[in-house]
N, C-alpha and C positions, 0 to 999 in steps of 0.2 A: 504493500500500500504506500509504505513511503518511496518506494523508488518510483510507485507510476507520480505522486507527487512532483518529486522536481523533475522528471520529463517534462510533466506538465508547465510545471515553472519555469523550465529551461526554455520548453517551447514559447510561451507566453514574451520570456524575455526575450526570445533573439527577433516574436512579429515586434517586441514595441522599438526596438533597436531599427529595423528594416520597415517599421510605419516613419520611424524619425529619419533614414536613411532618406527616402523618397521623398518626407516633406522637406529637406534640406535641396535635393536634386530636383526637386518640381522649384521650387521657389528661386532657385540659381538658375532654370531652362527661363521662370516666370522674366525675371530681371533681363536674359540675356535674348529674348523675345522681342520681336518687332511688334509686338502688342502693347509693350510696356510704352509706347511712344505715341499711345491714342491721346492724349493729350494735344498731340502737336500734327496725328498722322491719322485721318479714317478711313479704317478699311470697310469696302463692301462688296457681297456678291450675290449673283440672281441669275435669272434665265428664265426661261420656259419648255416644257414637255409638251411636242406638236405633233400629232398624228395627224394622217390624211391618207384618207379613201379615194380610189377613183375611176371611172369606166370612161373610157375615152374610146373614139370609134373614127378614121381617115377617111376623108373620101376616095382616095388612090393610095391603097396599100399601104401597108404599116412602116411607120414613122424609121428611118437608119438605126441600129442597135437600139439602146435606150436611151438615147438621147432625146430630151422632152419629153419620157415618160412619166416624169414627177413635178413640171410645169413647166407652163409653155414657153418653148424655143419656136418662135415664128421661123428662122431660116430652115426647119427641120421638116416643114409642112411639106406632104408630099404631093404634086400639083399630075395632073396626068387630065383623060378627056370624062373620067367619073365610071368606066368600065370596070374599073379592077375597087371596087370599094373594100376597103378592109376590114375587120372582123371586130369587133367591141374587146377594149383591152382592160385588163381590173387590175390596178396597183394599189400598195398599201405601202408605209413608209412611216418612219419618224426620224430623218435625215435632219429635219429643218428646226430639231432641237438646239436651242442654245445658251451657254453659258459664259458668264461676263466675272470680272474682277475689277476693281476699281479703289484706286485712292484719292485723296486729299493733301495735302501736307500746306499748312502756313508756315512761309521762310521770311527770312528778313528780305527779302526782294519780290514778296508777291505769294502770292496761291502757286500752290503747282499739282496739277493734276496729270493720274494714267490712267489707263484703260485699256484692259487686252479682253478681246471676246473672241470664242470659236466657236465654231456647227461642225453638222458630223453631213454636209452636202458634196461627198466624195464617194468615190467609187465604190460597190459594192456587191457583195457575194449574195446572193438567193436563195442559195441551192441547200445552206447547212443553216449558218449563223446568223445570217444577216447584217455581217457588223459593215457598218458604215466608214471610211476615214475621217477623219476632223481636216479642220482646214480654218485659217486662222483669218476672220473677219476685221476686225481691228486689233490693232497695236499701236496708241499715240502717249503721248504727253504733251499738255498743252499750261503753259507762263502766263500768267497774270499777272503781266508786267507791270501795270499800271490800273488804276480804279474804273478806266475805260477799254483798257486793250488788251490783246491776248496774241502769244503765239503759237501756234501749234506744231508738230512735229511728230510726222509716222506715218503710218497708213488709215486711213476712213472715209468714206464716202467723200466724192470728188466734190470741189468746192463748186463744179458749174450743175451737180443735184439737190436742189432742191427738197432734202426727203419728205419734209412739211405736207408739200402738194401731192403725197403718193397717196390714194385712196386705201381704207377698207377692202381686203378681199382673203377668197382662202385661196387661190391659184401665191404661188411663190413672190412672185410682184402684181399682177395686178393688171393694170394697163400695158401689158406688154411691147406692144408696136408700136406705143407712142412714147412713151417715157425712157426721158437721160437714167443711166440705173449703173455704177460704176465705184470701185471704191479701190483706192489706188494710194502710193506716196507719196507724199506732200510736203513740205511747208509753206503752213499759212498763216499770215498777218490782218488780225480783226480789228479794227477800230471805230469806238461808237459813233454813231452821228444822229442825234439829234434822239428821234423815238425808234429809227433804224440802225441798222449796221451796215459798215466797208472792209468787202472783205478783198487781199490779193496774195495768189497764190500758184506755185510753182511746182508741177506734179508731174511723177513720170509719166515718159512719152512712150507710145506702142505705135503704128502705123501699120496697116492692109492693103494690097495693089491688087486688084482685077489685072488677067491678061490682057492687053486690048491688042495682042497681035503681033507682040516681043519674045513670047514663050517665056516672061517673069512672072509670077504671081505668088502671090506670101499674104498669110492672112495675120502676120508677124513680124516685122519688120524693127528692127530696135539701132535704127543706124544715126537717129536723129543727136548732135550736136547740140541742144536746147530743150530745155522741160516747155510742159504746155505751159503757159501763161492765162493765165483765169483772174478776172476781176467779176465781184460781184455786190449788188446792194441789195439786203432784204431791208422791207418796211410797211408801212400800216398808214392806210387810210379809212377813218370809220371801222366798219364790221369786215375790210378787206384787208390780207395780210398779202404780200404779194413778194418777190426775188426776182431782179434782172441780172442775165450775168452776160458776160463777153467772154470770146474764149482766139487766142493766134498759138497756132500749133505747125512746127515743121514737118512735110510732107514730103520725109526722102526716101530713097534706096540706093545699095552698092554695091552694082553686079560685078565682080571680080571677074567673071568668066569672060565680059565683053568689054572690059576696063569701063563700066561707066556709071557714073556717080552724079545723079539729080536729084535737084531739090526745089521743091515751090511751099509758100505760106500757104498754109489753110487757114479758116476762121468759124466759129459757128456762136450760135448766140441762142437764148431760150430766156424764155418769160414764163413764169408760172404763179399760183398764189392759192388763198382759198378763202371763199368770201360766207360769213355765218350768218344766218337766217334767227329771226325773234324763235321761234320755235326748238331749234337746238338741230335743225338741219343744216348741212353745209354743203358748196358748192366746189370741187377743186378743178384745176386746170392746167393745161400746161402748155405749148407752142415752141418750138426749137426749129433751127433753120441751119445750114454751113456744111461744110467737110466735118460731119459729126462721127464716122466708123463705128469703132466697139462704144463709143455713149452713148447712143441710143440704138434701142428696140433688142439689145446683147447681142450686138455686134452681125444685124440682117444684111448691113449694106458696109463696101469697104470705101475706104479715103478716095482713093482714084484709080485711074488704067492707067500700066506702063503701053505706051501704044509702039509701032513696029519700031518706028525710028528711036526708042528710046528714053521719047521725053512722056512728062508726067500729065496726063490727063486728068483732072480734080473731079470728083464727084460731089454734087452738091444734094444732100440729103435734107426733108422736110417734114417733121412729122409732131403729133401730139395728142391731147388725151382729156377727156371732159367726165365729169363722175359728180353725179349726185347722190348724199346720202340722207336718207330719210328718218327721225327716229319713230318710232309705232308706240314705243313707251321708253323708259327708263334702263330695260332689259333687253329689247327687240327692235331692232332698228337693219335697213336694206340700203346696199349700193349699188347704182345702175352706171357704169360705163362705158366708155367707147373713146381706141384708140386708132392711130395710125400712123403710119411711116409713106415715104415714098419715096425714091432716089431717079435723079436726072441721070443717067449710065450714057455712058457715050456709045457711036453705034456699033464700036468694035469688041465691045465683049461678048461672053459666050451668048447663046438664046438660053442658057438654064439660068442666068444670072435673075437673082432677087431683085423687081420690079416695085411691088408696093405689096404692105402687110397690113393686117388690121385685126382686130378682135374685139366683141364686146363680153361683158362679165352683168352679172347677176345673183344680187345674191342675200342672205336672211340669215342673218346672227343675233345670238341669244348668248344673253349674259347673266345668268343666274344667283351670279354673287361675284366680286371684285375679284378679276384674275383668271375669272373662269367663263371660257368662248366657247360655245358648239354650234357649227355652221355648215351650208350647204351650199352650192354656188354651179350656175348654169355659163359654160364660154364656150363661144362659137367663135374661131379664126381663121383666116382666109390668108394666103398668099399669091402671087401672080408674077410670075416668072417674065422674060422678054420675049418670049416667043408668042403670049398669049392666053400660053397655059398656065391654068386654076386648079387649085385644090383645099381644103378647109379640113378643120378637125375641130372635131365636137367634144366637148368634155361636160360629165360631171363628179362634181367632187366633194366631199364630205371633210369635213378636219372638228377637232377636240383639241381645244390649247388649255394649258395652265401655266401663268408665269407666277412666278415667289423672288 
């Protein structure tokens, strides 16, 4: 009896030694912690859990691989004379989950904030797992330098989007053929003015060349000597919130193979806003004009034709996007849509080349408690080729979101 005793004692002494072991080693991890510094640094993090449903049905034959199976890629519409219609396709997915980290910190020189957010909108296996890749949406840090201004630094949405005027929808973006939709590196310089801001900003450059008859074409091109240049003002009149931006971007290439090296300015511009109704209805919009490539409709139409002799043919692309959303109550509210694109092509490229896209949306969401969407949503899209030739894909699609 006495020996099970101080077993027992023994054992008792060596938990209270190894309870005191750990609060001494919690409390040195506690100190040596970047939490210890919430004082001066806030940390925060969130995301949302996106499911989505969907039967989608071509008019000419099922869409290239899966590209556009999980939302629409207008340049992916398969265009034909309407003989070969393809068969109703059923995808299911939660690629478009995501999650964000974010800080704070006050320094003696201003606020300084980060932000890295990823999705898991990458490639993916079907056949076992299903696992999705991640893929890194934003990465910045952005100085508040001053009580007025700010500079930014990283990658996020390109300073000529708008995302303000991007409507309500379950499809992936939304207005697809019409809307700038792009998120790229930057640095950018904000400065306030007035009840609006000035923003100007210098983001890497991508460029795309149609054949027009040189045997060059690259839907990639990274030869440019100058970031794009982006100025922009967002601002408010009345119940209208509205963004103008300018954009001069180099439009080059360097075939090595024929020694030759061109280059011409491109320009594009876009006005977009959203104007709010007494009711709690709102109006968005949006209109863009220039050598716009991969910024608008993701990347349907490219910058220009290399033509036989060489030199650069500019394509001048023009498209945009009108969305009304209505609220039913508090919980239930609908957005009705309609986008487009078009592109001036010169007459030397192919007859398959992407002509004008468009698509409208439809759609009924229910919100049952803060954070929590279940929606269903009607799009019909069209493409039209040079030759003529038409084709459209019909979708419908069901999604479940929960952000925290």
């Amino acid at each position: 009896m006495k020996s099970t005793n101080k077993k027992q004692h023994a054992v008792k002494s060596t938990m209270n030694k190894l309870a005191m072991t750990i609060g001494v080693v919690s409390g040195s991890l506690f100190v040596l912690s970047p939490t210890v510094q919430a004082a001066e640094t806030d940390f925060s993090f969130g995301g949302f859990i996106k499911f989505d449903a969907m039967f989608s049905q071509s008019s000419d034959t099922k869409r290239a691989g899966n590209v556009g199976d999980d939302f629409l890629v207008p340049s992916t519409i398969a265009v034909g004379d309407g003989s070969n219609e393809g068969d109703v396709v059923f995808d299911t997915n939660s690629k478009f989950s995501r999650l964000w980290f974010k800080t704070s910190t006050m320094t003696d020189v201003g606020e300084i904030k980060s932000h890295v957010e990823m999705d898991f909108n990458g490639a993916n296996d079907e056949r076992l797992t299903n696992q999705s890749s991640s893929g890194l949406r934003h990465a910045y840090l952005k100085w508040s330098n001053s009580s007025d201004s700010s500079i930014l630094a990283g990658q996020t949405w390109s300073t000529f989007f708008n995302v303000g005027a991007l409507p309500e929808a379950v499809d992936f973006v939304g207005p697809t053929s019409g809307t700038i939709f792009i998120r790229q590196t930057q640095v950018r310089y904000t400065q306030a003015m007035g009840d609006g801001s000035l923003m100007i900003a210098a983001e890497n450059p991508s460029v795309s060349f149609y054949d027009g008859g040189s045997g060059f074409s690259d839907n990639q091109v990274d030869d440019s000597s100058m970031p794009d240049l982006i100025a922009r003002y967002d601002g408010s009149a009345g119940d209208l919130k509205y963004s103008a931006a300018a954009m001069i971007r180099q439009i080059n290439y360097n075939d090595n193979v024929n020694d030759v090296d061109e280059s011409e300015m491109g320009y594009g511009v876009t006005f977009s806003g959203k104007y709010s109704f007494g009711n709690g209805d709102d109006l968005k919009f949006m209109l863009s004009q220039g050598q716009l490539g991969r910024y608008i409709a993701l990347n349907a139409f490219r910058d220009a034709a290399v033509e036989a002799n060489g030199d650069i043919e500019l394509v001048t692309t023009m498209g945009g996007f009108v969305a009304y959303r209505h609220m039913w109550s508090d919980k239930l509210r609908s957005t009705v849509s309609y986008a487009f694109s078009e592109s001036d092509n010169p007459d030397t490229v192919a007859a398959t080349t992407s002509k004008s896209i468009n698509n409208a949306n439809v759609n009924l969401m229910y919100s049952p408690t803060k954070n929590l969407t279940f929606g269903g949503e009607y799009l019909i899209a069209e493409r039209e080729d040079e030759s003529g030739a038409d084709g459209d894909l019909t979708r419908l699609q069901f999604t479940s979101k929960w952000a925290f």
